[in-house]
C-alpha positions in Angstrom: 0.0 0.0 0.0 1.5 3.5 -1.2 1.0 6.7 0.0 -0.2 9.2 -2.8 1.4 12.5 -2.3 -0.9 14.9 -4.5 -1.3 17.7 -1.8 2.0 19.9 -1.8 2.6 19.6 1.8 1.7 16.0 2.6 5.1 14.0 3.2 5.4 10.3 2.9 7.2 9.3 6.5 9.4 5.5 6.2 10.5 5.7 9.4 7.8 4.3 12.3 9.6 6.7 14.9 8.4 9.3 12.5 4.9 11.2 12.7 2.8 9.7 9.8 0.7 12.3 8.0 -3.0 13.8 9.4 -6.1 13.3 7.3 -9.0 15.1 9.0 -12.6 14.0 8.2 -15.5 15.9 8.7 -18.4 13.4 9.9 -22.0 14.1 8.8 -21.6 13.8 4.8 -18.6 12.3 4.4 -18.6 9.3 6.9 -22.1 9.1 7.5 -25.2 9.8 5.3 -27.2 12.4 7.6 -27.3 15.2 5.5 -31.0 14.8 4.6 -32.0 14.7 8.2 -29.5 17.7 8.7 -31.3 19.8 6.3 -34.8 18.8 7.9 -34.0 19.5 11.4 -32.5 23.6 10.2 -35.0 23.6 7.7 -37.7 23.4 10.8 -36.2 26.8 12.7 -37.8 28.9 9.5 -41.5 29.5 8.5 -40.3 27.9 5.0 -37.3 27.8 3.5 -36.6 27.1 -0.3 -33.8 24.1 -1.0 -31.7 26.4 -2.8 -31.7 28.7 0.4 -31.0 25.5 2.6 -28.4 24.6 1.2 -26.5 28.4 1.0 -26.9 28.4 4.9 -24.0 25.7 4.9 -22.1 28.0 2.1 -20.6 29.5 5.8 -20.6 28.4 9.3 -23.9 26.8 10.2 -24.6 28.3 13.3 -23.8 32.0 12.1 -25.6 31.6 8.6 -28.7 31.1 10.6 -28.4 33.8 13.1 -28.2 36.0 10.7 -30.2 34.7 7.8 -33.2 37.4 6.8 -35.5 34.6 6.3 -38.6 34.5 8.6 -37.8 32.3 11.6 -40.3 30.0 13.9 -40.9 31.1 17.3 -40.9 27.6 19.1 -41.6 27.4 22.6 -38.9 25.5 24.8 -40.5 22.6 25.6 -41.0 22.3 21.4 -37.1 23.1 20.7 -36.7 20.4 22.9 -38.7 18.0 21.5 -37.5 18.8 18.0 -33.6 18.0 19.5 -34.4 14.9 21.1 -36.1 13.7 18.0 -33.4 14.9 16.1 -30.8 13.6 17.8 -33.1 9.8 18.0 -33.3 9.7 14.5 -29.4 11.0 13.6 -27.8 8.3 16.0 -29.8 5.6 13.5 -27.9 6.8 9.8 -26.1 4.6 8.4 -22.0 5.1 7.2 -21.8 5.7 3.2 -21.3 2.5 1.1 -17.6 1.3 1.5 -16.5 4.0 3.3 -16.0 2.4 6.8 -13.4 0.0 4.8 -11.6 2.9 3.7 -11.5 4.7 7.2 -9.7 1.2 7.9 -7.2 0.9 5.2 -6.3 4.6 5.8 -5.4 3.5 9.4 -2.4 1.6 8.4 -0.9 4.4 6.9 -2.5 7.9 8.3 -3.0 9.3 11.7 -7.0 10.0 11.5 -8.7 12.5 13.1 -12.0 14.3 13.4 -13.1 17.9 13.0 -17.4 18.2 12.9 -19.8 20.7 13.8 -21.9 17.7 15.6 -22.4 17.4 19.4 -20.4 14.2 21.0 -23.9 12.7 22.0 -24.8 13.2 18.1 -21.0 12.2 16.9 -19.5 9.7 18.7 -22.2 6.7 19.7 -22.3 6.7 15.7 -18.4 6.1 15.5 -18.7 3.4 18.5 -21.6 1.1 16.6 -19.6 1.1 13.7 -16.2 0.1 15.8 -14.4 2.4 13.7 -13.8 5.4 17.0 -10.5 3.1 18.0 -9.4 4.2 14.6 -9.3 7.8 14.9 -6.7 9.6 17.5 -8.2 12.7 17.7 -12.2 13.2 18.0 -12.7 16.9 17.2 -16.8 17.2 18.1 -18.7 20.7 18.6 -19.2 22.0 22.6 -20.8 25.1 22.5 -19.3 26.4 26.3 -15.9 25.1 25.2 -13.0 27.1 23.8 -12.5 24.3 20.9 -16.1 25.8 19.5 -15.5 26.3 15.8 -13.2 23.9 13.3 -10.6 26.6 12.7 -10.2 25.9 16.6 -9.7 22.4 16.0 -7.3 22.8 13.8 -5.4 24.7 15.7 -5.5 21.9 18.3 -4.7 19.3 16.2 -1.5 20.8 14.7 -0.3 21.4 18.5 -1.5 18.0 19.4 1.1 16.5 16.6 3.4 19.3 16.8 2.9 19.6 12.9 2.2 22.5 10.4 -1.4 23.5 8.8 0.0 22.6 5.2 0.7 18.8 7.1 -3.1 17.5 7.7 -5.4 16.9 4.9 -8.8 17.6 5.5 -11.8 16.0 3.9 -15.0 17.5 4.0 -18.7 17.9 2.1 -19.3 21.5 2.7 -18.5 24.7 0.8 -18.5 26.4 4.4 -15.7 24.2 5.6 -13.8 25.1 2.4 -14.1 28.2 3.3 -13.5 28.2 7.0 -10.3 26.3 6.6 -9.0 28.9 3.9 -7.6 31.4 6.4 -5.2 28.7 7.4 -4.6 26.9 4.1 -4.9 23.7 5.4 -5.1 21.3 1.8 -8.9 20.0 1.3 -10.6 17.4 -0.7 -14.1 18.1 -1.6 -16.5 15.2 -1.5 -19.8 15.9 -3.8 -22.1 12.5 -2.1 -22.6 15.0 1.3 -24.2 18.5 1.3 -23.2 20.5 -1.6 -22.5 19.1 -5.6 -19.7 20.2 -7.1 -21.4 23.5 -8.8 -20.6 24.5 -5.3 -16.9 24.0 -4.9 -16.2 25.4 -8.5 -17.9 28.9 -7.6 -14.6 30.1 -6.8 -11.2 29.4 -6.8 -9.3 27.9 -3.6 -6.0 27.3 -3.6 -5.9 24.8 -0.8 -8.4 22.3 -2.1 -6.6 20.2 -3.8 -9.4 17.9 -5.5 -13.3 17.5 -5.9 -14.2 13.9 -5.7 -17.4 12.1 -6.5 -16.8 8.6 -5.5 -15.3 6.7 -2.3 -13.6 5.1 -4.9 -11.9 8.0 -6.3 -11.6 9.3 -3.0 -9.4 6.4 -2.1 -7.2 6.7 -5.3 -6.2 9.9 -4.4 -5.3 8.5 -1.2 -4.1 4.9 -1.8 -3.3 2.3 -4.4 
């Protein structure tokens, strides 16, 4: 199994008393096929929301696209908001992984240090990673907590490169979102783009982004540009 080195900064390490390189997965719509429940449970804080509006709310970061979206939002009592969560949260821990990709989290672990960097709660994250008995595979868990000071991915990032004592330019980072491509621009850390998650690849080509180094359509592909 060979590493392929088609992101500048990725090195391939022979030595075992040497760090191996970082790939960095985002969860919901890469690893695990959630997105349509994702859309359904932000679809539900407006009075209606058109698709093509749904899906520009994850053009940034999630939770500031809807503060300050202009669209018409519910006012939901608490005990509701509640309800809609728990529901939410029932239904999310029941999705299933992608075709094939839980055997190619597991090949990448022979050669990669894997970590994760989502948006999602731990109670919403990491029961998901424990049915599939893939969590022992991934060294760092990277998982949103809203009263800690890891709160938004560029965060993460920063924890993960101190973690591993590594650069930006050293992780790769895999995600389904043109917001993540986005967030992650500031520090140039280099990004694959996965289309079968929450935005097509009309998305990633609106603009140009020096650090994403490929748009990939398959888990197939994905895993030649990563393996062979």
């Amino acid at each position: 199994m060979t590493i392929i080195t088609d992101w500048h900064a990725i090195q391939c390490y022979t030595s075992e008393y040497m760090k191996k390189p970082i790939i960095v997965f985002d969860l919901d719509g890469v690893l695990f096929d959630s997105i349509g429940l994702l859309k359904q449970f932000n679809a539900a804080q407006f009075v209606e929301i058109p698709e093509k509006e749904l899906l520009e709310l994850f053009t940034g970061n999630i939770h500031e696209t809807i503060k300050h979206s202009p669209l018409p939002k519910k006012i939901i009592a608490e005990d509701e908001r509640q309800r809609l969560v728990d529901e939410y949260v029932e239904r999310k821990l029941l999705v299933l992984m992608y075709p094939k990709i839980k055997e190619l989290v597991e090949q990448l672990t022979t050669v990669y240090t894997l970590a994760i960097n989502t948006y999602a709660r731990p109670e919403r994250s990491l029961p998901l990673l424990e049915r599939e008995k893939i969590i022992k595979h991934f060294d760092y868990l990277g998982t949103y907590n809203p009263d800690g000071i890891a709160q938004t991915k560029i965060e993460k990032f920063k924890a993960i490169a101190k973690k591993y004592n590594i650069e930006m330019q050293d992780m790769l980072f895999i995600t389904d979102s043109l917001g993540d491509v986005r967030e992650v621009a500031t520090l140039a850390v280099p990004t694959i783009a996965v289309t079968w998650g929450m935005h097509d690849r009309s998305f990633f080509e609106r603009e140009a982004h020096p650090h994403l180094v490929a748009i990939v359509d398959t888990v197939e592909e994905l895993k030649k540009r990563l393996l062979y």
